[in-house]
Jmol script that loads the backbone (N, CA, C; Angstrom):
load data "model"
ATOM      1  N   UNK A   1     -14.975  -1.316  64.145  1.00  0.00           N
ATOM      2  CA  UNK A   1     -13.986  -0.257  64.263  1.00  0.00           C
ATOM      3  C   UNK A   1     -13.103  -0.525  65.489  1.00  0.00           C
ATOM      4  N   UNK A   2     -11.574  -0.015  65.827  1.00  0.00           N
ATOM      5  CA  UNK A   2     -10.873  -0.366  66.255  1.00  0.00           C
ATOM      6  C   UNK A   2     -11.239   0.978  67.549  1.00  0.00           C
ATOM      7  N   UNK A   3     -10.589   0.294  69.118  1.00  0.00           N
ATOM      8  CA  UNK A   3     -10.767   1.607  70.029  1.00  0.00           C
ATOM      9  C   UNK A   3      -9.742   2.487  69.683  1.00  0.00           C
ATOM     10  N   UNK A   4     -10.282   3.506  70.105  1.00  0.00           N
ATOM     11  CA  UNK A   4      -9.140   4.711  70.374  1.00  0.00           C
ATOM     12  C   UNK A   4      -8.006   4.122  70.889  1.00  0.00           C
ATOM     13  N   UNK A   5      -6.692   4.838  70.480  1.00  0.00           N
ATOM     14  CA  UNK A   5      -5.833   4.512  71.767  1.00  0.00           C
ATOM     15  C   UNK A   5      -5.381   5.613  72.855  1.00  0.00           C
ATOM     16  N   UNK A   6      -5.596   4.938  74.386  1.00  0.00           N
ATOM     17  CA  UNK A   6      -5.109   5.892  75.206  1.00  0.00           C
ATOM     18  C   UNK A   6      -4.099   6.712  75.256  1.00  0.00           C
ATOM     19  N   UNK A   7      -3.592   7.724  74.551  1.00  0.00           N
ATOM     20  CA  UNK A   7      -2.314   8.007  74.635  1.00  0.00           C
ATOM     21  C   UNK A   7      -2.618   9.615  74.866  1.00  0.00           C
ATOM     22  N   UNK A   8      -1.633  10.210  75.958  1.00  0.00           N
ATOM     23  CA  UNK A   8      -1.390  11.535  75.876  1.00  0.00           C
ATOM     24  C   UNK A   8      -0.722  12.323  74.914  1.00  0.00           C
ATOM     25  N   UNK A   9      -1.455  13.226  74.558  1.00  0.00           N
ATOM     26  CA  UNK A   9      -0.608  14.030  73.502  1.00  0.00           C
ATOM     27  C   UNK A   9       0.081  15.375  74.026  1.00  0.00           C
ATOM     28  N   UNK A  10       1.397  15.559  73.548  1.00  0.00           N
ATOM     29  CA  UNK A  10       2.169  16.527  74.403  1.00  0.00           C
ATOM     30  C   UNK A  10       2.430  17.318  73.058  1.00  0.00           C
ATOM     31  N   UNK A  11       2.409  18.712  73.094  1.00  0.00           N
ATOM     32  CA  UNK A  11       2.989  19.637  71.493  1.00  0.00           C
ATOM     33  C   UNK A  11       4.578  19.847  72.386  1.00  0.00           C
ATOM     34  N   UNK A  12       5.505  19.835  71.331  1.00  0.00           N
ATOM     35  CA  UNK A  12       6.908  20.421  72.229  1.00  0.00           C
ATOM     36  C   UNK A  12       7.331  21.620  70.828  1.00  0.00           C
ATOM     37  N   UNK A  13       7.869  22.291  70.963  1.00  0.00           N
ATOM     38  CA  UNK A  13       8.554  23.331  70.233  1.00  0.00           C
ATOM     39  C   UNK A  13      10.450  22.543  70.117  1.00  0.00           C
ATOM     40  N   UNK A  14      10.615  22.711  69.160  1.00  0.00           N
ATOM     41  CA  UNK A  14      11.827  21.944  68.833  1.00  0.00           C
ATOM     42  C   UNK A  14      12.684  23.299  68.408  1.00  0.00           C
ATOM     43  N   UNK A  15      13.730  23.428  68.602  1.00  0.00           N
ATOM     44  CA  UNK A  15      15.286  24.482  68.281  1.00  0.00           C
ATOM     45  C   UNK A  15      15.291  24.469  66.837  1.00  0.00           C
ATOM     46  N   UNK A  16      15.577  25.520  65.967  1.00  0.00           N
ATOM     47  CA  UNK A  16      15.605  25.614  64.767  1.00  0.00           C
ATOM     48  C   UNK A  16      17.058  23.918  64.390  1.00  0.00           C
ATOM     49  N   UNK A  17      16.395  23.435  63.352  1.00  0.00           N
ATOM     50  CA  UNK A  17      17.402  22.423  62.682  1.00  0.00           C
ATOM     51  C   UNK A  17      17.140  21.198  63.861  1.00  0.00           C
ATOM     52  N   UNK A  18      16.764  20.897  65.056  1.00  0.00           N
ATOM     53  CA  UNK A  18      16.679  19.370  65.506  1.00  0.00           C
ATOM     54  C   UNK A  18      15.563  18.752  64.438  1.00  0.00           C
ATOM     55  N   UNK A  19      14.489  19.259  64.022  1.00  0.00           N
ATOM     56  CA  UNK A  19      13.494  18.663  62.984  1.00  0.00           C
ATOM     57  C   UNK A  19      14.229  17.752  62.210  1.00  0.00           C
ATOM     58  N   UNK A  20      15.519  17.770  61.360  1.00  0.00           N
ATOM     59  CA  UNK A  20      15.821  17.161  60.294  1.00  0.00           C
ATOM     60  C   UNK A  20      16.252  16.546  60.700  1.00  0.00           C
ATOM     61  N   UNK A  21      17.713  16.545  61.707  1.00  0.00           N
ATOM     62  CA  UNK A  21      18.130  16.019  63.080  1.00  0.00           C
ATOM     63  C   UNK A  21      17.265  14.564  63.158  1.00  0.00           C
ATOM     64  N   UNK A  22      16.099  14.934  64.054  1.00  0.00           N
ATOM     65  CA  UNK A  22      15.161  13.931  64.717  1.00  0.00           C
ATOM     66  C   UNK A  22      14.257  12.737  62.881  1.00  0.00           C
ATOM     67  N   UNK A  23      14.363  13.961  61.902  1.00  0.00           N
ATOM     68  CA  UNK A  23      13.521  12.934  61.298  1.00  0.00           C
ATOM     69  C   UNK A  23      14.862  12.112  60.299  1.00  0.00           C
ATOM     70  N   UNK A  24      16.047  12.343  60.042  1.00  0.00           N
ATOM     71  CA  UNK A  24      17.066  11.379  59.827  1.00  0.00           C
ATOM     72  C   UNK A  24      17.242  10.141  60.641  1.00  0.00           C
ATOM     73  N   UNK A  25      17.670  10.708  61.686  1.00  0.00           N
ATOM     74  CA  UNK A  25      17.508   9.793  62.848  1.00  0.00           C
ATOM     75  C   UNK A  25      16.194   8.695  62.837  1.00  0.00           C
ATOM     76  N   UNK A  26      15.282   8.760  62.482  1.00  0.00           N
ATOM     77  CA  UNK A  26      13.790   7.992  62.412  1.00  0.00           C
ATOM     78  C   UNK A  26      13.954   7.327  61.097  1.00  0.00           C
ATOM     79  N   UNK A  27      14.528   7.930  60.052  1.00  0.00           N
ATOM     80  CA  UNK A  27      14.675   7.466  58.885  1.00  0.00           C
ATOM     81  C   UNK A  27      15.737   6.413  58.687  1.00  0.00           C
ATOM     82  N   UNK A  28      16.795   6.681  59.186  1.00  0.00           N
ATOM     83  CA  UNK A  28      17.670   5.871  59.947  1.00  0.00           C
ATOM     84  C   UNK A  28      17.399   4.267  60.301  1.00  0.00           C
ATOM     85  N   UNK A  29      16.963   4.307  61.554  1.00  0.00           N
ATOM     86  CA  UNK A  29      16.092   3.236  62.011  1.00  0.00           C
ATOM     87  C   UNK A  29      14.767   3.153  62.220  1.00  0.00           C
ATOM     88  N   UNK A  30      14.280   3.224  60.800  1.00  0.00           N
ATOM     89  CA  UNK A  30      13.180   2.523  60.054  1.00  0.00           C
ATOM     90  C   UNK A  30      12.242   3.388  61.602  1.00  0.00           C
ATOM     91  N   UNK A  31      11.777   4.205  62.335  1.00  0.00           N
ATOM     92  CA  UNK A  31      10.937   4.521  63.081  1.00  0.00           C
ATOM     93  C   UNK A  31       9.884   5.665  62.088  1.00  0.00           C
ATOM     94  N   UNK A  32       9.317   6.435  62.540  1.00  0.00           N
ATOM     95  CA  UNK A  32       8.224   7.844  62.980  1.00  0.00           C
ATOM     96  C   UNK A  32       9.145   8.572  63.737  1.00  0.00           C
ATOM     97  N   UNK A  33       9.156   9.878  62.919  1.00  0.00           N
ATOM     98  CA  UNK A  33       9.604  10.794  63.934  1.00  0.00           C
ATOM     99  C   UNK A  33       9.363  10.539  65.666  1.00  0.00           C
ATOM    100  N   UNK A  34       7.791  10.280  66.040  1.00  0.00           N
ATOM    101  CA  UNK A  34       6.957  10.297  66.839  1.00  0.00           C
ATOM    102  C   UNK A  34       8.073   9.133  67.833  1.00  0.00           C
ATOM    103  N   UNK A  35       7.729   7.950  67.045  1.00  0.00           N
ATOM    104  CA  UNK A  35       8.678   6.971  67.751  1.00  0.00           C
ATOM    105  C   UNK A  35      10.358   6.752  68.057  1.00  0.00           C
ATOM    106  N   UNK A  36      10.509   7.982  67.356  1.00  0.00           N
ATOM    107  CA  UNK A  36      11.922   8.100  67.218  1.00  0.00           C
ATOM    108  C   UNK A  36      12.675   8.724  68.758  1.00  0.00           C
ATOM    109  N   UNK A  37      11.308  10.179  69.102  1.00  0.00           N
ATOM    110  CA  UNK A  37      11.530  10.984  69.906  1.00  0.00           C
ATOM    111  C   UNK A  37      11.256  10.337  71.417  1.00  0.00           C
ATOM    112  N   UNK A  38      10.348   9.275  71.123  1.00  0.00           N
ATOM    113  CA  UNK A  38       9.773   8.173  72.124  1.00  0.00           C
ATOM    114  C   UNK A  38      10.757   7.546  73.426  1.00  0.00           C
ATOM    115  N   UNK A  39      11.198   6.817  71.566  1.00  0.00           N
ATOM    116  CA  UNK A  39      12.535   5.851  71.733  1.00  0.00           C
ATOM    117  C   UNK A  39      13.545   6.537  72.830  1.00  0.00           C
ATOM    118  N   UNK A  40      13.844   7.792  72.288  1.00  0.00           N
ATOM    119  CA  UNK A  40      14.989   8.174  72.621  1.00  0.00           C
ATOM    120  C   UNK A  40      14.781   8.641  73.860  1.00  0.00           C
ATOM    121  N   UNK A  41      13.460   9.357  74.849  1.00  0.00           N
ATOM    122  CA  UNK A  41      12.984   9.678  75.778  1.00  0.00           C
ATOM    123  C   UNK A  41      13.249   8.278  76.849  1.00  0.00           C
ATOM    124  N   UNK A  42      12.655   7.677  76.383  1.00  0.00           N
ATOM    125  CA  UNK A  42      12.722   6.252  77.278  1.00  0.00           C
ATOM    126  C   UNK A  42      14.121   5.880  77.902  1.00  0.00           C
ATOM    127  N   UNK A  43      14.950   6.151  76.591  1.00  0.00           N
ATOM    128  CA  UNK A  43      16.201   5.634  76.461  1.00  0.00           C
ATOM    129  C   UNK A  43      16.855   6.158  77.553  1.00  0.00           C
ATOM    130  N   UNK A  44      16.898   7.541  77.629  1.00  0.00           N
ATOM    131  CA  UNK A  44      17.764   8.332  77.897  1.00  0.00           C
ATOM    132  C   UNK A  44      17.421   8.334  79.676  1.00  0.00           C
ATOM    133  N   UNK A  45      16.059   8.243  79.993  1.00  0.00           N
ATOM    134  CA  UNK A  45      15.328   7.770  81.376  1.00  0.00           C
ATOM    135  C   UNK A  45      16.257   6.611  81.839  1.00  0.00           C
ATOM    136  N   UNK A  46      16.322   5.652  80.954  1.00  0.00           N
ATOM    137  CA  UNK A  46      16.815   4.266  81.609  1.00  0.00           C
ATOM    138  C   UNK A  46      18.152   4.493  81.748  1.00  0.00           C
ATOM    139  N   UNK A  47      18.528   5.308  80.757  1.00  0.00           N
ATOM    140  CA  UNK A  47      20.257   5.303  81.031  1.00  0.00           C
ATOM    141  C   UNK A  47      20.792   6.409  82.458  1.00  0.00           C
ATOM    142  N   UNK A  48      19.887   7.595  82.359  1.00  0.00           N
ATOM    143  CA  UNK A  48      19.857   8.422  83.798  1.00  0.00           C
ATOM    144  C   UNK A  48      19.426   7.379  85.299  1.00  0.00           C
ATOM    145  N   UNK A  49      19.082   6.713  85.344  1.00  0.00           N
ATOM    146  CA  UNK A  49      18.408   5.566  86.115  1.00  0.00           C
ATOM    147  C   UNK A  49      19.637   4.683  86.522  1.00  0.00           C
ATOM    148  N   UNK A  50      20.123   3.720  85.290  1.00  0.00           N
ATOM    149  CA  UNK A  50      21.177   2.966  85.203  1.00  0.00           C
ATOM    150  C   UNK A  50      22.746   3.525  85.947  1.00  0.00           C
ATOM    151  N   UNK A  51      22.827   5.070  85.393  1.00  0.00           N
ATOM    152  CA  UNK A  51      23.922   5.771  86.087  1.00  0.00           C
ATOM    153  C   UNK A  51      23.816   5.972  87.230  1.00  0.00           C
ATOM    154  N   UNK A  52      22.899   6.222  88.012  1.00  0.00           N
ATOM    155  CA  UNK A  52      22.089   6.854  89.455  1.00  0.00           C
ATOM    156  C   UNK A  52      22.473   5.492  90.415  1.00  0.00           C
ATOM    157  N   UNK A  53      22.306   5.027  89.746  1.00  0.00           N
ATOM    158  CA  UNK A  53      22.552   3.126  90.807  1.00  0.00           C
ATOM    159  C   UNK A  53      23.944   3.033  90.637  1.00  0.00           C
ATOM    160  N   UNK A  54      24.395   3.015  89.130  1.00  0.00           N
ATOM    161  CA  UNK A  54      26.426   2.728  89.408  1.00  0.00           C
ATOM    162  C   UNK A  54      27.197   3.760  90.280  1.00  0.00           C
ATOM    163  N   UNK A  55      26.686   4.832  90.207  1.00  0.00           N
ATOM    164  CA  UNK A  55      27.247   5.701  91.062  1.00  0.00           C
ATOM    165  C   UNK A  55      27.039   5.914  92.653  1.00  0.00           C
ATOM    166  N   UNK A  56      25.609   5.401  92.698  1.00  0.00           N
ATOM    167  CA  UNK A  56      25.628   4.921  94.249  1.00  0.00           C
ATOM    168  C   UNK A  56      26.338   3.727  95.018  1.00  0.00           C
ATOM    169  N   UNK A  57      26.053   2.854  93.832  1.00  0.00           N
ATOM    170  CA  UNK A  57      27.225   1.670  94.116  1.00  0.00           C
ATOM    171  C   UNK A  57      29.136   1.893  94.303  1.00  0.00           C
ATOM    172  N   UNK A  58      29.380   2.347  93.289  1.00  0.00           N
ATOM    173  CA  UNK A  58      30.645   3.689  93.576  1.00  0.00           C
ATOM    174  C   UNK A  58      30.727   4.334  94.679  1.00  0.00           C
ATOM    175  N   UNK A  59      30.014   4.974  95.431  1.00  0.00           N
ATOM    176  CA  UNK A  59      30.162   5.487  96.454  1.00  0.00           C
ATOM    177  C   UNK A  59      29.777   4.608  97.508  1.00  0.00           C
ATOM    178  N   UNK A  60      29.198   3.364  97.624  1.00  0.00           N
ATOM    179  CA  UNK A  60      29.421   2.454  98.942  1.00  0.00           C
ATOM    180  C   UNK A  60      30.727   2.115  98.893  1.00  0.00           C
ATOM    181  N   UNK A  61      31.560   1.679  97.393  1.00  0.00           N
ATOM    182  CA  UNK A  61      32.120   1.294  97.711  1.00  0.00           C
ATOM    183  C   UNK A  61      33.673   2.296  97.978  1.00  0.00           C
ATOM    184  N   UNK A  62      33.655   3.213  97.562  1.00  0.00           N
ATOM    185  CA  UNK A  62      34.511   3.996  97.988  1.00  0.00           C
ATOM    186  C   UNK A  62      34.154   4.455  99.712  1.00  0.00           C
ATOM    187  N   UNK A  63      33.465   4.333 100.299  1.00  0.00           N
ATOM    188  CA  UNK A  63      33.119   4.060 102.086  1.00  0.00           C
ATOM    189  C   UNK A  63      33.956   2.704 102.369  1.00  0.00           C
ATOM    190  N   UNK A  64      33.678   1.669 101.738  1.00  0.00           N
ATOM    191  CA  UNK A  64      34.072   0.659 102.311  1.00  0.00           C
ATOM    192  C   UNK A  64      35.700   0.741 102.189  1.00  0.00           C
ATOM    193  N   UNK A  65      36.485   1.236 100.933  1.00  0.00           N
ATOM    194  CA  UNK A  65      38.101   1.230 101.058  1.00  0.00           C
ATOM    195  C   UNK A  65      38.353   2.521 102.325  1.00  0.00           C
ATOM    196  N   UNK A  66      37.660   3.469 102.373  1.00  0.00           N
ATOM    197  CA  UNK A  66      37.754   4.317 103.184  1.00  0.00           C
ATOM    198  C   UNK A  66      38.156   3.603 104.950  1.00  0.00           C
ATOM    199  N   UNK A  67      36.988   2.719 104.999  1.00  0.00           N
ATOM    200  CA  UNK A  67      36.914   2.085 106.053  1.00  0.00           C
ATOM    201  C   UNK A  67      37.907   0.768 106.442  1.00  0.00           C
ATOM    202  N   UNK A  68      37.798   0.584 105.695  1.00  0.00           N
ATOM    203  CA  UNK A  68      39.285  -0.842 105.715  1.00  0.00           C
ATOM    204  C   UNK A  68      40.350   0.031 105.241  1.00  0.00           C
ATOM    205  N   UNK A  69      41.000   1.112 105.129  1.00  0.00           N
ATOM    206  CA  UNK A  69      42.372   1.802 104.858  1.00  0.00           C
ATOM    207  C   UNK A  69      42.276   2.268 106.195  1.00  0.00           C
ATOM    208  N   UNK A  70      41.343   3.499 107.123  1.00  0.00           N
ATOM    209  CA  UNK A  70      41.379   3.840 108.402  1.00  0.00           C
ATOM    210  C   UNK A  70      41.907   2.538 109.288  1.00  0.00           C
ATOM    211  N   UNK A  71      41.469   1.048 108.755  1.00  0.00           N
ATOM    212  CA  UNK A  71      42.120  -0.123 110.225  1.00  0.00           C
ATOM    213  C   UNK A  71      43.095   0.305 109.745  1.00  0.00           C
ATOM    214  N   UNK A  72      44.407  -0.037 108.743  1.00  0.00           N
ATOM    215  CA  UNK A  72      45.488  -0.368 108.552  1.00  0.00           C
ATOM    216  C   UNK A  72      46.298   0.490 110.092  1.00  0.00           C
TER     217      UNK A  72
END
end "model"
wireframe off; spacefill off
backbone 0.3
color backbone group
C-alpha cells in the first residue's frame, strides 16, 4: 500500500457562482478543481512577490533620477 500523503486540508466557503467559475476553469486546463484553486493560489503569490521587487526597484530608481536632477 502506498503512504498517506502529507497534505493539509483547508474547507473554504466559495461566493454563490465561483463553483462553476473555478470548475470550467479546471476543465479548461485539463486540472481538479482542487488543482485548479492550487494553481491559481501559487500563481497569484508569485505574481504579488514578482510586483513587490519591480516596484521596489522603481522606486530606487526614481531616488537615483531624483538625485542626479538635484546636481544639475
Amino acid at each position: 500500500m502506498t503512504e498517506p500523503r502529507n497534505l493539509e486540508k483547508f474547507v473554504i466557503r466559495l461566493p454563490d457562482g465561483l463553483r462553476p467559475d473555478i470548475y470550467n476553469a479546471a476543465c479548461k486546463n485539463h486540472r481538479s478543481m482542487n488543482g485548479e484553486i492550487i494553481y491559481r493560489l501559487e500563481r497569484s503569490l508569485a505574481l504579488e512577490l514578482a510586483l513587490d521587487q519591480k516596484n521596489r526597484v522603481i522606486a530606487q530608481l526614481l531616488n537615483r533620477i531624483t538625485e542626479l536632477e538635484a546636481r544639475i
